[in-house]
LUMZA-304333 format. One record per residue (C-alpha): residue in one letter; x, y, z. Coordinates in Angstrom, 1 decimal. Example, Ala and Ser with C-alpha at 12.3 -4.5 7.8 and 13.67 -1.06 7.14 Angstrom:
residues 2
aa east north up
a 12.3 -4.5 7.8
s 13.7 -1.1 7.1
***
This chain:
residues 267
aa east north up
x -13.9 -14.3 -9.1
x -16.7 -13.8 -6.2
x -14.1 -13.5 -3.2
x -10.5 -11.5 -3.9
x -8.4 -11.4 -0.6
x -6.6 -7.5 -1.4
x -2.7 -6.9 -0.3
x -0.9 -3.7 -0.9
x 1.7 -1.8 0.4
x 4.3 -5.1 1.7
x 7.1 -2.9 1.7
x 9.4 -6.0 2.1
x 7.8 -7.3 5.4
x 8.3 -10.6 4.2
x 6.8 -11.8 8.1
x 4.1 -9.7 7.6
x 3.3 -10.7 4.4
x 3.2 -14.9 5.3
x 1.2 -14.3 8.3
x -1.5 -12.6 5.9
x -1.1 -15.2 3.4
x -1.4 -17.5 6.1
x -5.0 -15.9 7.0
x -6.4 -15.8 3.3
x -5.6 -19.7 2.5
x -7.6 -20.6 5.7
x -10.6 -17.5 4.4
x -10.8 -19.5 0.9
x -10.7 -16.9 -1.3
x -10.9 -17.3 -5.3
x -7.7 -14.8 -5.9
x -5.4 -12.4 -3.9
x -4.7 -9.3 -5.6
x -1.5 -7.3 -4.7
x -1.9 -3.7 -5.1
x 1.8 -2.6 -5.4
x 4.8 -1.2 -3.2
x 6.1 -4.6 -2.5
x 9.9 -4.0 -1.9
x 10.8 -0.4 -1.2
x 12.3 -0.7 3.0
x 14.9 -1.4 5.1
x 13.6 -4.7 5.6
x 13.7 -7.7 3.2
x 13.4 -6.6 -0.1
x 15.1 -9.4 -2.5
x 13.2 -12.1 -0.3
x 9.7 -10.5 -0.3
x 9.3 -10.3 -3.9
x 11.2 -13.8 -4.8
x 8.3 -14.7 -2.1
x 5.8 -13.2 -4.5
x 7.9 -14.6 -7.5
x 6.7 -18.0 -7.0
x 3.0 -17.1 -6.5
x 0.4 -16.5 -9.2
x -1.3 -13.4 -7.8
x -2.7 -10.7 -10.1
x -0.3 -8.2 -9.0
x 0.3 -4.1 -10.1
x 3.4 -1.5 -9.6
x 3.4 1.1 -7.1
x 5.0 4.5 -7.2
x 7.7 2.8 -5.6
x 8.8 0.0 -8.0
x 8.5 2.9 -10.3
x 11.0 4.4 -8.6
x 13.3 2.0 -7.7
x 13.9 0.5 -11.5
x 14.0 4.1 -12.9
x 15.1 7.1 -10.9
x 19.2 7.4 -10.3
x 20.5 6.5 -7.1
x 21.4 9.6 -6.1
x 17.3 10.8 -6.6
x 16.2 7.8 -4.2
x 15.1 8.4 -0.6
x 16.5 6.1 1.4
x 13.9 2.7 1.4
x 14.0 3.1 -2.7
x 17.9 3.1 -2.5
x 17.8 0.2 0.5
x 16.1 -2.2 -2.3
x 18.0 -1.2 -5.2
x 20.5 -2.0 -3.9
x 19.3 -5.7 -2.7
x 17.2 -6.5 -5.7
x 19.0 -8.6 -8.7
x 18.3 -9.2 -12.2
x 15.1 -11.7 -11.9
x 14.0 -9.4 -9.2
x 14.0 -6.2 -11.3
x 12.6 -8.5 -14.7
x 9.6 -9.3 -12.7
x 8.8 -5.9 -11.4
x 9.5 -4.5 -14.4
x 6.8 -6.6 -16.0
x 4.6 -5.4 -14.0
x 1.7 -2.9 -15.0
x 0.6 0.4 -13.7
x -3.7 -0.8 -13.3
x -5.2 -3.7 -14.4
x -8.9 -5.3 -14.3
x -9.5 -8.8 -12.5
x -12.5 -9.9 -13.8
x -14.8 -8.2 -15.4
x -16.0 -5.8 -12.3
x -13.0 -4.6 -10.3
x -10.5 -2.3 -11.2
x -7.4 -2.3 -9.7
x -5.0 0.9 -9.1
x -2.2 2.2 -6.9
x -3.4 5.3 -6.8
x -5.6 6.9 -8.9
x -6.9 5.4 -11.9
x -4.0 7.8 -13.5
x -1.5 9.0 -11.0
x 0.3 6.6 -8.4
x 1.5 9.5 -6.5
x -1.8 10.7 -5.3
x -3.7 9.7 -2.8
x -7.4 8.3 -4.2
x -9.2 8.2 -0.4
x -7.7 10.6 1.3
x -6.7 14.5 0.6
x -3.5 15.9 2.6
x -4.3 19.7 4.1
x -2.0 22.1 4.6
x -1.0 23.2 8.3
x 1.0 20.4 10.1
x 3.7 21.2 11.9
x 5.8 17.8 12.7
x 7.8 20.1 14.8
x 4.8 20.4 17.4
x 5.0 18.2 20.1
x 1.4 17.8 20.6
x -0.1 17.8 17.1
x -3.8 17.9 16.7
x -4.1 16.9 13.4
x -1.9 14.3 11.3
x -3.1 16.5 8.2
x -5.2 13.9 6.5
x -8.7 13.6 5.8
x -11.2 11.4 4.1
x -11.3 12.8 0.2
x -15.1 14.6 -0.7
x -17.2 13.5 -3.3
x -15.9 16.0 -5.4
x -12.3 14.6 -4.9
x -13.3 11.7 -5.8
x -15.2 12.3 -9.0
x -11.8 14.2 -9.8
x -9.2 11.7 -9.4
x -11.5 8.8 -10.9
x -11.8 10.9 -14.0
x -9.5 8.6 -15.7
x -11.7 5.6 -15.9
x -13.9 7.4 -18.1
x -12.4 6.0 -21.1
x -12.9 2.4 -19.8
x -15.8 0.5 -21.9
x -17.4 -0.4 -18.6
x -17.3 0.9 -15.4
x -16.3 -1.2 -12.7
x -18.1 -2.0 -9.4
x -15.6 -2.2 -7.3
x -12.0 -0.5 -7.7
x -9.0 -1.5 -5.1
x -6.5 0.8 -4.5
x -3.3 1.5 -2.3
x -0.8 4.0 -1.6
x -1.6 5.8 1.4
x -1.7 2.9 4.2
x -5.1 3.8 5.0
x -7.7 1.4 5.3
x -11.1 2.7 4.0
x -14.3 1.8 2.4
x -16.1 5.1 0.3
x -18.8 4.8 -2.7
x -18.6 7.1 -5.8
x -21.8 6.6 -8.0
x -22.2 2.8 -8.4
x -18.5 2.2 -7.4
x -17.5 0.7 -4.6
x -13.8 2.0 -3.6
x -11.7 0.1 -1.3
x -8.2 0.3 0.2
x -7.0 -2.5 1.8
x -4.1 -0.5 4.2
x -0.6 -2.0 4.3
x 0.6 -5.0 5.0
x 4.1 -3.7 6.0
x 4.0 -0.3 7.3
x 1.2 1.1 9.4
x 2.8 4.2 10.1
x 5.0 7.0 8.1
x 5.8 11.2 7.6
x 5.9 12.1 4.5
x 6.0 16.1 3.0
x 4.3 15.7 -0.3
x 2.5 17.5 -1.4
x 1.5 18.5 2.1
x 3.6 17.7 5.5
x 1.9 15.1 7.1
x 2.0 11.7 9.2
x -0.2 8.5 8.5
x -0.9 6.1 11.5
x -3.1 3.1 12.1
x -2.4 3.1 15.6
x -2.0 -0.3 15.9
x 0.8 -2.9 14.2
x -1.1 -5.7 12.5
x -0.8 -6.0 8.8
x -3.4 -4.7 7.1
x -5.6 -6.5 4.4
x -9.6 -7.0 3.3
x -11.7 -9.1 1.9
x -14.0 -8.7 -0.8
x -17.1 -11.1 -1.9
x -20.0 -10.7 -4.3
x -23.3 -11.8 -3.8
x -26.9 -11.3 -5.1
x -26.9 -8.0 -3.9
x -23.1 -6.6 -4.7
x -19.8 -6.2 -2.8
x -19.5 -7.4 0.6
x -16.2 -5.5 1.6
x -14.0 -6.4 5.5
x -11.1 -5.0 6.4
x -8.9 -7.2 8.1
x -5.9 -6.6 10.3
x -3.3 -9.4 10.5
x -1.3 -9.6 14.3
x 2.4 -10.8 13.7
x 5.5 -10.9 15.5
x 6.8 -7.4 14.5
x 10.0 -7.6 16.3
x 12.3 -9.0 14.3
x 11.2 -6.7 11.2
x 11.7 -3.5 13.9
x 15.2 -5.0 15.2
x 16.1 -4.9 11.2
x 14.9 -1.8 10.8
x 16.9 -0.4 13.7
x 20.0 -2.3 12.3
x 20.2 -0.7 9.4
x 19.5 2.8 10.8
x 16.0 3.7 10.3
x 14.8 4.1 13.9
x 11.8 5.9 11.8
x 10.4 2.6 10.3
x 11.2 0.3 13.9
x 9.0 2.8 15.6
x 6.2 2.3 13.1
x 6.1 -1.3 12.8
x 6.1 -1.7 16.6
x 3.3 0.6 17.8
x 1.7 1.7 14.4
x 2.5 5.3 15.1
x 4.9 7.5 14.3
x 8.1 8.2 16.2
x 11.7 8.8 15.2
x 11.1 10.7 12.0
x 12.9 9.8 8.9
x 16.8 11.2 8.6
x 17.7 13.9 6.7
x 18.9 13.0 3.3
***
């Protein structure tokens, strides 16, 4: 596989996720790899990943199908209990067949998160110090991970026979390219969601700043990974109006401007 068209984070943005698809069949790519969190949302989670059901793509879990086929009900924040409550039997089979990391090929590694945690962010490290209370905030609390970060959180791969040249992961929406040693590590951003708040482990917003659906493109030649990350324009309204219909003002905000606005309600 010399060119791999990377998806992660759908979130159930099933318009999202066809105009990308749309874009990779006319880039003529080998494979597209999905990189987990495909239903957790307000939006369309039954249809998204019955969307996915029918394709053949390599595809891993994210924190959130995690969550949604194991924690109770009552433990769920709202876009875990949204899907669980949408998704059937041959839904939850497939997800549920789903593993944590897995290698395409024999040079990329593919993650959520870390190689060993898909909680934690692999690109990025959340700082203490945000106040989502402030009207003007001059940070959003996130900040490109260090090399020392990195070498932490990719600790896990040491017991892989190889080391890959490339790793793919997801999780925090953020699109970014970063090197650790002869590793290439790449996050494609979201394809659903381009902006969110969040509290753990640190209080802090992610925003893109824009709402295309995020994706990239990866292709080996004679000299290693070529890496391009794409961004996908829609029509965004009719996931927003859904959002707003069934109460999370939070996510309509997001997917129309790519910014935070209305936070997310109090459980």
């Amino acid at each position: 596989m010399n060119r791999i068209a990377f998806v992660s984070d759908i979130h159930g943005n099933l318009p999202a996720l066809e105009a990308v698809a749309a874009q990779i069949a006319a880039a003529g790519v080998d494979t597209v790899v999905n990189l987990g969190d495909i239903a957790s949302g307000p939006l369309w989670p039954r249809e998204t990943v019955q969307w996915l059901m029918q394709r053949d793509w390599p595809t891993i879990a994210g924190n959130h199908e995690r969550q949604v086929l194991t924690l109770p009900r009552e433990r769920m924040g709202a876009s875990d209990a949204f899907a669980a409550a949408q998704l059937g039997a041959p839904e939850r089979a497939w997800l549920a067949a789903l593993p944590p990391s897995r290698w395409c090929g024999e040079q990329v590694f593919c993650c959520h998160g870390t190689p060993t945690d898909d909680l934690q962010y692999l690109l990025e490290t959340v700082v203490p110090g945000f106040d989502p209370a402030d009207p003007t905030p001059t940070t959003l609390s996130l900040r490109a991970a260090t090399a020392a970060e990195l070498q932490v959180r990719l600790a896990g791969l040491a017991h892989q026979p190889v080391q890959p040249t490339l790793l793919a992961c997801g999780h925090s929406h953020v699109p970014r390219t970063a090197a650790q040693g002869h590793t290439l590590l790449l996050n494609p951003g979201s394809v659903g969601l381009q902006a969110y708040d969040d509290v753990h482990p640190h209080p802090h917003w992610v925003e893109t700043g824009h709402p295309q659906a995020c994706w990239a493109l990866a292709e080996l030649g004679p000299t290693g990974w070529q890496l391009a990350l794409m961004a996908t324009p829609y029509d965004f309204e009719p996931a927003a109006s859904r959002a707003d219909e069934n109460g999370r003002g939070d996510w309509a905000d997001a997917l129309r401007s790519g910014r935070v606005g209305r936070l997310e309600p109090a459980a």
